[in-house]
N, C-alpha and C positions, 0 to 999 in steps of 0.2 A: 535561559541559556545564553542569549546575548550580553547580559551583564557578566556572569560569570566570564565569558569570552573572551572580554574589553579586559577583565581583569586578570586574564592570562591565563586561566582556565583552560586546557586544551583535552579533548575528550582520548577515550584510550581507545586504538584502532588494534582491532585485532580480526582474524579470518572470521565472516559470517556466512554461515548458509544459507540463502535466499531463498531457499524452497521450504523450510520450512517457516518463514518468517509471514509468507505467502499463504501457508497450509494455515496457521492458526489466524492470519486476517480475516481467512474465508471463513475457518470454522464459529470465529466469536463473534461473525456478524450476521450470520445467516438467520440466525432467528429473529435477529433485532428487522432486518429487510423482510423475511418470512411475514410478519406483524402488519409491516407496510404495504404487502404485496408485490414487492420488490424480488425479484430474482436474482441474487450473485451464486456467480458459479466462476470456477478457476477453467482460465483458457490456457491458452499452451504455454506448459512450462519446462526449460531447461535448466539442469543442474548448473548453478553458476556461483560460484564465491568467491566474495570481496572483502576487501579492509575497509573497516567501516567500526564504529560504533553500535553497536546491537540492539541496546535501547534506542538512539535517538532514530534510527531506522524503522522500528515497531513503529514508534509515534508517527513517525512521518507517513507511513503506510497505512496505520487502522485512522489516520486524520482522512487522507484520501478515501478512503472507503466509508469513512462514515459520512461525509459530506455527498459521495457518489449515493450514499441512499438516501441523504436527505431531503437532495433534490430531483431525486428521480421520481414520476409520478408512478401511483399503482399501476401495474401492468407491464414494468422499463423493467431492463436488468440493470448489471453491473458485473464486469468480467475484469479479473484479476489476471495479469497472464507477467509471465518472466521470461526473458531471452537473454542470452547471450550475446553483445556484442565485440567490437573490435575492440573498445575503451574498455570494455568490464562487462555492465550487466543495463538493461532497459529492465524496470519494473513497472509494467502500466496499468493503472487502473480505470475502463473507459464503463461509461454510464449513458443510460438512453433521457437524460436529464436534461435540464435547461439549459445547461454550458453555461458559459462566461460570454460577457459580452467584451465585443471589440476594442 
């Protein structure tokens, strides 16, 4: 994506619904965390849509979520939640995981 970018590549933005981009991150990884004993479950979500790329947005969201199981231990969850803010939208995905260090 970055090459293409530099080379003037610009992605196509168009209106995306966020909740269900949300709905299928949870639905296509619950089994995979299910395996690990990992808990995801969707927390509070508001209807919110943005201009955006739909693909690079999937990516970016099941990347977050896969990593939130990777490094969560058995017993952690991982909670998917969407709000509506002032700018557009916060999509967060928080995990009982190791975190990032400082």
């Amino acid at each position: 994506m970055l090459s293409r970018s530099s080379a003037g590549f610009t992605a196509v933005r168009r209106s995306v619904d966020l909740v269900p981009l949300c709905l299928g991150a949870f639905e296509g990884r619950v089994r995979l965390a299910k395996v690990k004993g990992v808990m995801v479950r969707m927390g509070a979500t508001t209807p919110v849509v943005v201009q955006g790329d739909a693909a690079a947005l999937r990516r970016a969201l099941l990347n977050l979520v896969d990593n939130a199981v990777k490094y969560t231990p058995a017993g952690g969850s991982v909670v998917i939640s969407l709000e509506r803010t002032p700018d557009g939208a916060a999509l967060v995905v928080e995990d009982t995981g190791i975190g990032i260090a400082a």
